[in-house]
C-alpha positions as CSV (number, residue, x, y, z in Angstrom):
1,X,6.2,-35.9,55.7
2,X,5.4,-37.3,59.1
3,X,1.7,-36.4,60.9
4,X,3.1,-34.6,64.0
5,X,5.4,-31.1,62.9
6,X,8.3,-30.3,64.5
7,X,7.9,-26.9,66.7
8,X,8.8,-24.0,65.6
9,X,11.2,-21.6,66.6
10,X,12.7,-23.3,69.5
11,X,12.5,-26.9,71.5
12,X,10.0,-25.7,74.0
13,X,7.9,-23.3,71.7
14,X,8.2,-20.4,73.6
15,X,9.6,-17.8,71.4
16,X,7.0,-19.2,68.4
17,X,4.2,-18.3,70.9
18,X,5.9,-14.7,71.5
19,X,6.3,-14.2,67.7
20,X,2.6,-15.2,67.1
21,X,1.1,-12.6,69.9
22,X,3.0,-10.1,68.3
23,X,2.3,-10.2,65.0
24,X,-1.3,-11.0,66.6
25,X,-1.3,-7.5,68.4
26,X,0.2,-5.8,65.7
27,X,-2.4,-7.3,62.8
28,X,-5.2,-5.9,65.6
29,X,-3.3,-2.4,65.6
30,X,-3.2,-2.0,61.7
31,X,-7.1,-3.2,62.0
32,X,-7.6,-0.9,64.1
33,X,-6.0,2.2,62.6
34,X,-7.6,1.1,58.9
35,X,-10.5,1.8,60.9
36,X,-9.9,5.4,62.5
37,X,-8.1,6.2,59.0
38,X,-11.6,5.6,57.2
39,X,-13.9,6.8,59.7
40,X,-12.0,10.0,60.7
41,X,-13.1,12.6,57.9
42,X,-16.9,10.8,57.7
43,X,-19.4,12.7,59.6
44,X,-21.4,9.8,61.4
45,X,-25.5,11.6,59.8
46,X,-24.1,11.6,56.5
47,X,-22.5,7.7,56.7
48,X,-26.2,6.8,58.2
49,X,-27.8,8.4,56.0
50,X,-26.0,6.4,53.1
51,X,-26.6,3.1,55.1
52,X,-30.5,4.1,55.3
53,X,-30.2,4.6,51.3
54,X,-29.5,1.0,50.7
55,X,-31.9,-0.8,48.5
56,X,-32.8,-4.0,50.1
57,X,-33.1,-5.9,46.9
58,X,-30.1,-5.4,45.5
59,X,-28.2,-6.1,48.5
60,X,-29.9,-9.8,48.5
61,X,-29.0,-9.9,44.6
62,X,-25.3,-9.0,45.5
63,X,-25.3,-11.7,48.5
64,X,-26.7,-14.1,46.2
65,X,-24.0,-14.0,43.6
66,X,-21.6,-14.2,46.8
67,X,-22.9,-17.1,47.9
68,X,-22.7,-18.7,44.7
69,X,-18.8,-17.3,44.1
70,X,-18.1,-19.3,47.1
71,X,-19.8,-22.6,45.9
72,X,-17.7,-22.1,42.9
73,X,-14.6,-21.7,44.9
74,X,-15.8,-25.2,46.5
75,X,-16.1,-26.8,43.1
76,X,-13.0,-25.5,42.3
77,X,-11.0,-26.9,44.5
78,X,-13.1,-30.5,44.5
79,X,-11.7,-30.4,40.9
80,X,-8.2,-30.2,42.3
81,X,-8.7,-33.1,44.9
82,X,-10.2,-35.3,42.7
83,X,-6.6,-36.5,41.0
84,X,-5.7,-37.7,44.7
85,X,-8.6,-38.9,45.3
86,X,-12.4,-39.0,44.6
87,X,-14.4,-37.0,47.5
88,X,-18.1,-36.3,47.1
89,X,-19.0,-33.0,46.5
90,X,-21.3,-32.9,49.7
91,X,-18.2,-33.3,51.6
92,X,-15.7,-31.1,50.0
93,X,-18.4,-27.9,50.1
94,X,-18.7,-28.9,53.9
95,X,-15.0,-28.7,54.3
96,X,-14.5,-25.1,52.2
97,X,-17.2,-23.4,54.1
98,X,-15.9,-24.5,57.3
99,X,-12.7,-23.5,56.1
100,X,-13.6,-20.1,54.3
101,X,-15.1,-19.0,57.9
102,X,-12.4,-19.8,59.9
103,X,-9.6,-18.3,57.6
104,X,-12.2,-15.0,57.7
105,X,-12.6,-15.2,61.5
106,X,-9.4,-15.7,62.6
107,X,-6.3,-13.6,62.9
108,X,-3.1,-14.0,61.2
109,X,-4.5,-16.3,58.5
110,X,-4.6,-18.9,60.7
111,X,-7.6,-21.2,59.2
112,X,-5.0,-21.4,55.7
113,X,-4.5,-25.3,57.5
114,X,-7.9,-25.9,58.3
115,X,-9.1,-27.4,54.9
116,X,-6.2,-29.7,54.6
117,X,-6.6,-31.0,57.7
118,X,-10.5,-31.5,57.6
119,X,-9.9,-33.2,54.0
120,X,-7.2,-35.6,55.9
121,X,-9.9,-36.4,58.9
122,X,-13.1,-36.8,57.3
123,X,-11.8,-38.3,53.9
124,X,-8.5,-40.3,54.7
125,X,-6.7,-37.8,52.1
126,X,-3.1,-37.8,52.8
127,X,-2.2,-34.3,54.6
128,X,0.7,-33.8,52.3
129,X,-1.3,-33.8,49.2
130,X,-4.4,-32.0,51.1
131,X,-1.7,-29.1,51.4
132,X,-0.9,-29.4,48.0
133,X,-4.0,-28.6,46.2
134,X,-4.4,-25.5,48.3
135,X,-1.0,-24.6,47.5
136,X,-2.1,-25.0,43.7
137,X,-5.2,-23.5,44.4
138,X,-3.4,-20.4,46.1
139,X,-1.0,-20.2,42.8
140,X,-4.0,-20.2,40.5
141,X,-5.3,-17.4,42.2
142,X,-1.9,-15.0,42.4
143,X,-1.9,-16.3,39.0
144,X,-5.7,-14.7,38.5
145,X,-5.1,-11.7,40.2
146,X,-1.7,-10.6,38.1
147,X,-3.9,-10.8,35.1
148,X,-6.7,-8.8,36.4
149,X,-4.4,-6.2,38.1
150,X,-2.7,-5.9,34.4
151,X,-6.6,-5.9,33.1
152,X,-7.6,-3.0,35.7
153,X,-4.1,-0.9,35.9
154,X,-3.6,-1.3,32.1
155,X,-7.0,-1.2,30.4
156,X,-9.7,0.1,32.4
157,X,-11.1,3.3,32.6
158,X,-9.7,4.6,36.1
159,X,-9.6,8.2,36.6
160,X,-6.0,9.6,36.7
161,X,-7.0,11.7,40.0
162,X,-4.6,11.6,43.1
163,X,-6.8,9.5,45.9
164,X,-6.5,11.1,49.7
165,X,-5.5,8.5,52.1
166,X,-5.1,9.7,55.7
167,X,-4.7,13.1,54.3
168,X,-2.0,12.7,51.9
169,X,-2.9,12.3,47.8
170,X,-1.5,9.3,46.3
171,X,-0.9,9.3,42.6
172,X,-2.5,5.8,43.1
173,X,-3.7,5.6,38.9
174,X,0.0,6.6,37.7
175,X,2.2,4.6,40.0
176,X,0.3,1.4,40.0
177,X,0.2,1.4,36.2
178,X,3.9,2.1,36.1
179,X,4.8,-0.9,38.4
180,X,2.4,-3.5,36.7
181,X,4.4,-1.9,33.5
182,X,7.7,-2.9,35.0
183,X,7.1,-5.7,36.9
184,X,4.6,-7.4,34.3
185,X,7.9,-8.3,32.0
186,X,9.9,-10.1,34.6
187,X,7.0,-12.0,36.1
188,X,6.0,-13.2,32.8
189,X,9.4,-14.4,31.9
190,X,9.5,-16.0,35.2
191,X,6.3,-18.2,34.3
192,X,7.9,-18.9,31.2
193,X,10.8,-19.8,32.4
194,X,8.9,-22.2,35.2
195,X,7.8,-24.0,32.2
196,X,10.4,-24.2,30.2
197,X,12.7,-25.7,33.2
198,X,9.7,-27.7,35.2
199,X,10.9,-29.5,37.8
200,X,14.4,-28.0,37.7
201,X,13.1,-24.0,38.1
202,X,12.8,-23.9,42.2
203,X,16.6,-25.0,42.4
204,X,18.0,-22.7,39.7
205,X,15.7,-19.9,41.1
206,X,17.5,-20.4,44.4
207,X,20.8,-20.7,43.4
208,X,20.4,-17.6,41.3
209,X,18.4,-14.6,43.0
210,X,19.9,-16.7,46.0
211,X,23.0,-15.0,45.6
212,X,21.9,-11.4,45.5
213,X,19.1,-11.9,48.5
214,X,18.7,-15.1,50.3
215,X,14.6,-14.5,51.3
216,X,14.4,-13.2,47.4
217,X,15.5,-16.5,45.9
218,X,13.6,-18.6,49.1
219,X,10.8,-16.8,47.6
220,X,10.9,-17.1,44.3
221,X,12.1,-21.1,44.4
222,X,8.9,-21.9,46.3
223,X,6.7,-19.8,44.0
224,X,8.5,-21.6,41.3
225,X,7.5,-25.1,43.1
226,X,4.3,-24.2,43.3
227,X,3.6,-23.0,39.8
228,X,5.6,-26.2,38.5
229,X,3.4,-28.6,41.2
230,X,-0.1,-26.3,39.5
231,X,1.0,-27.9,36.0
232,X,2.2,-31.1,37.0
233,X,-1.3,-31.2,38.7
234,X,-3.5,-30.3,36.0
235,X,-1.9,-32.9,33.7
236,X,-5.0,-33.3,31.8
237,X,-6.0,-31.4,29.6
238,X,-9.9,-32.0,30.6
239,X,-8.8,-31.2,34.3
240,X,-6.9,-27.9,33.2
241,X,-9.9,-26.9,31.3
242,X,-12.5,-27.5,34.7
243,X,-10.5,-25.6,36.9
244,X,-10.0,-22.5,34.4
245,X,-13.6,-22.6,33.8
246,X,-14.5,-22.7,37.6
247,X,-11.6,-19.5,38.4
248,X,-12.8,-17.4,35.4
249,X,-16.5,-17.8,37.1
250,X,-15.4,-17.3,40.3
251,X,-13.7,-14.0,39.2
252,X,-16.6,-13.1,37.3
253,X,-18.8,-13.3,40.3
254,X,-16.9,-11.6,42.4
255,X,-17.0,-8.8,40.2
256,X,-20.2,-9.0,39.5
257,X,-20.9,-8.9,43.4
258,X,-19.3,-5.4,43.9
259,X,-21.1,-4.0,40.6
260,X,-24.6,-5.5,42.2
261,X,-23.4,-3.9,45.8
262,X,-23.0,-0.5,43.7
263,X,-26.1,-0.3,42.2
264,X,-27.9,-0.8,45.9
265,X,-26.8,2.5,46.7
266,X,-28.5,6.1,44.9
267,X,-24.9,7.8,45.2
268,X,-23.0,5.1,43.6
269,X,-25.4,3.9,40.8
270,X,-24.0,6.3,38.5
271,X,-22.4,5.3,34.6
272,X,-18.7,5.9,35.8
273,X,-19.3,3.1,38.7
274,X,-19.6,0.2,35.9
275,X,-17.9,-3.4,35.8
276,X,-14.7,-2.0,35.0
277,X,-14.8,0.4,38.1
278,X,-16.3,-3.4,39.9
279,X,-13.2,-4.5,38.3
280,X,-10.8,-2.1,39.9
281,X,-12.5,-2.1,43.3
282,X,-12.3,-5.8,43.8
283,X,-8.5,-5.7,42.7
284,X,-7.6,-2.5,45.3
285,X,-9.6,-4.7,48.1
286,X,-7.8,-8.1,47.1
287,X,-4.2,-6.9,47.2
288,X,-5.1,-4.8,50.5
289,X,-6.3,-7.3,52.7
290,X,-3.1,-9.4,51.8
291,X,-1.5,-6.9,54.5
292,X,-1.5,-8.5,57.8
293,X,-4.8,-7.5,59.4
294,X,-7.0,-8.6,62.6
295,X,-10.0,-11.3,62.6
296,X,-12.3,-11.2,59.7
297,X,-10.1,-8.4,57.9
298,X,-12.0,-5.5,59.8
299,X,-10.4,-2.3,58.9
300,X,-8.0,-3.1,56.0
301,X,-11.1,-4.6,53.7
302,X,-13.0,-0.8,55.1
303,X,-9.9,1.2,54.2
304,X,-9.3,-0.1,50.2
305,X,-12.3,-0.3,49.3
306,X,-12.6,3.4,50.3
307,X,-9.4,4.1,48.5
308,X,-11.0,2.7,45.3
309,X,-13.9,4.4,45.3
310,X,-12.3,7.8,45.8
311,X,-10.6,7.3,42.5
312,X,-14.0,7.8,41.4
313,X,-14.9,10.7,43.8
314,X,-16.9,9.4,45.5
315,X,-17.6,11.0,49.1
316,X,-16.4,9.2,52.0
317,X,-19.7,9.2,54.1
318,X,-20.9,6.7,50.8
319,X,-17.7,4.4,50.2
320,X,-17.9,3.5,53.7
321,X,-21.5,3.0,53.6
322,X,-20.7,0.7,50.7
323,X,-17.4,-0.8,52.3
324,X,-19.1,-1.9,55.6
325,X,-22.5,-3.2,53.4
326,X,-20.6,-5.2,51.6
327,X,-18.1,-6.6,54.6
328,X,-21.3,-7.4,56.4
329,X,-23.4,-9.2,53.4
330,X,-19.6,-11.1,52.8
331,X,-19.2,-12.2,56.8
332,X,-23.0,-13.0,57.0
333,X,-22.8,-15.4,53.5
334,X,-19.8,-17.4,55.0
335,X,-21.1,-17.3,58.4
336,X,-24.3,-18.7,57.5
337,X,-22.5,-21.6,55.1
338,X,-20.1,-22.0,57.7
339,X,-22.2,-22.2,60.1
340,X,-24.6,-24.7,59.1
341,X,-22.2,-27.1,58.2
342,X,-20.7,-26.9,61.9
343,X,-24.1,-27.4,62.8
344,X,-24.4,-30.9,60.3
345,X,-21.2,-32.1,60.3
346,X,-19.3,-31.6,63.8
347,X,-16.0,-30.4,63.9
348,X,-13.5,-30.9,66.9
349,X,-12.7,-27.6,67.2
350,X,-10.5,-27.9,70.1
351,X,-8.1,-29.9,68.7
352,X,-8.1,-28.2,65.0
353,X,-7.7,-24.9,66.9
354,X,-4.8,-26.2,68.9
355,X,-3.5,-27.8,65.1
356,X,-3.8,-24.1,63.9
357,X,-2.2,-22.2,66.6
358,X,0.8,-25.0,66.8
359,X,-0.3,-26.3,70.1
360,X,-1.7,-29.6,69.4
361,X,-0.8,-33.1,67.4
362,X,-1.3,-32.6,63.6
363,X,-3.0,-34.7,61.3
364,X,-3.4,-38.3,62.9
365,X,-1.5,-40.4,59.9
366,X,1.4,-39.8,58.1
367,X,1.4,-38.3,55.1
C-alpha cells in the first residue's frame, strides 16, 4: 500500500468532489428534515418546560459515565494497536479523542481516517495496519450491536404499540422482531462459516452472492475479510479476552448513560423506562444515526431517540427534551476531551483536513 492514494473517481478529481457535495447537501437535508419531523407536533412551552425539569445531578452522573464509555473505547482500541506495535496509553487516548470529535463534527463520516492517520504521524505505525485495527474495531462493534439488537428485539420488554413517525404508525415492535428473526439465522451461519473457511471466506463470498448481485457479494467478501482479519488479530487468547472485556464495558456504559439521562427527567423516571427500555433506546439511536446525516448527527440522533421513547408513550414535548439533553451532554464530553488534547498535543489540521476530504498527500511513509 503506497502513502499517497490514487484519486478517486476520475484523473483530475472533479467528479469525486461533485459526488462528495452531494451526498454533503443531501446528509444536511435529511439532518434537517429529522429535525422538522421531531419538532413539528412539540409545542415549544411544553418542550421548555421539560428542559427546565432536568435535574442537574443526574445529568453530570450521565456525562460522567459518558466520558468514561469513551476512555473505554480508547483502551479498547490501544488493546488492538498493541500487536503492531507498543504505543503509550497517553498517546493513543490523545489520538481517539481527537478522532471521536472529528468523526462527530464532521459530515459524511469523514473523521473515520483521522485516527489512522494520527497513529501513523505521531507513532511511526504503519498506515496500513493503523486502518486495520479500526476496521477490526468497527467489526467488533457490528458484531456488538447484532447481539444487542437480538437482546432488545427478542428479549426485552418493549411494548407492542404502533410508534407515530411523521404522522404515520409503524408496527416498529413487530417488524423489527420479525427481521432480527429472519435475518439472525443467515448472519450467524455467515460467522460460522467466516470461521470455518478463514482466510478463504472473502473469495468464496464473492464468487458466490457475486453471481446473484455484484455489490451483495463486494459486500459480504469485505465483511468476511474483516471478521477473518478481527480473529487473525486477536490471536491470543489473553488479547481476545482484553478487548471483550473492554466492548462488554463500553456497551454497559452506554447503556447505563441513557438509563442515568432518564432518571434526570420527572416524566421519564417511571418503572417502564428501566435498563431494558436504556437498552432498546441506545439500539434504535445506534442503527439510526448509521443513515447518512449532517455534522455531529443533528437531526437523525433527535429523531430515533424520539421513536424509541414513543414505544413507551412517552409525549413528544419530553423525548425531545431527553433527545437534545442527551445530544448536548454527548457533544460537550467529546468536545471537551477533544478539545484539550488539540490544545496539548497540536494537530495540523490543514493538512489532515485536506487527507480527509481527498485533497491533500496521505500518510507521509509507505505502508
Amino acid at each position: 500500500m503506497t502513502g499517497d492514494p490514487a484519486p478517486a473517481g476520475g484523473g483530475d478529481g472533479v467528479p469525486a468532489r461533485g459526488r462528495r457535495a452531494i451526498r454533503l447537501v443531501a446528509s444536511l437535508a435529511v439532518g434537517l428534515a429529522c429535525l422538522w419531523v421531531v419538532f413539528r407536533g412539540v409545542e415549544m412551552e411544553a418542550f421548555l418546560e421539560a428542559l427546565g425539569s432536568a435535574r442537574p445531578g443526574w445529568i453530570l452522573a450521565g456525562s460522567a459515565t459518558f466520558a468514561a464509555m469513551h476512555l473505554g473505547r480508547a483502551m479498547r482500541w490501544g488493546a488492538l494497536i498493541r500487536p503492531v506495535k507498543r504505543v503509550p496509553a497517553r498517546s493513543y487516548v490523545s489520538i481517539c479523542s481527537v478522532g471521536f470529535l472529528l468523526l462527530t463534527t464532521l459530515p459524511l463520516r469523514l473523521g473515520e481516517l483521522a485516527r489512522p492517520w494520527l497513529l501513523h504521524e505521531r507513532e511511526d505505525v504503519p498506515f496500513g495496519a493503523s486502518v486495520a485495527t479500526v476496521v477490526v474495531e468497527r467489526t467488533l462493534e457490528v458484531l456488538s450491536l447484532a447481539g444487542l439488537m437480538a437482546l432488545a428485539v427478542l428479549l426485552a420488554d418493549v411494548p407492542m404499540a404502533d410508534v407515530r413517525v411523521a404522522g404515520v404508525d409503524l408496527p416498529l415492535v413487530s417488524a423489527g422482531r420479525a427481521a432480527v428473526g429472519i435475518a439472525l439465522v443467515p448472519f450467524l451461519g455467515t460467522l460460522v462459516a467466516a470461521i470455518a473457511l478463514g482466510e478463504r471466506a472473502p473469495a468464496l463470498a464473492r464468487a458466490t452472492l457475486g453471481r446473484l448481485h455484484g455489490g451483495l457479494g463486494e459486500r459480504t467478501a469485505a465483511f468476511a475479510g474483516s471478521f477473518v482479519s478481527s480473529l487473525r488479530t486477536l490471536r491470543t487468547p489473553r488479547l481476545a479476552g482484553e478487548v471483550l472485556s473492554w466492548t462488554v464495558a463500553t456497551w454497559a456504559l452506554n447503556v447505563a448513560t441513557m438509563w442515568l439521562f432518564f432518571r434526570a427527567f420527572p416524566a421519564l423516571d417511571q418503572p417502564a423506562l428501566d435498563s431494558g427500555a436504556a437498552l432498546v433506546v441506545l439500539v434504535v439511536l445506534v442503527v439510526g444515526v448509521m443513515v447518512p446525516s449532517g455534522p455531529a448527527f443533528i437531526g437523525t440522533f433527535e429523531l430515533f431517540i424520539g421513536a424509541a421513547l414513543g414505544l413507551y408513550g412517552v409525549a413528544e414535548a419530553d423525548a425531545a427534551a431527553y433527545a437534545v439533553t442527551v445530544h448536548a451532554a454527548q457533544l460537550v464530553v467529546l468536545g471537551a476531551f477533544g478539545v484539550f488534547f488539540l490544545v496539548r498535543d497540536p494537530v495540523p489540521m490543514g493538512r489532515l483536513l485536506g487527507v480527509l476530504g481527498g485533497s491533500a498527500p496521505g500518510p507521509r511513509r509507505a505502508a
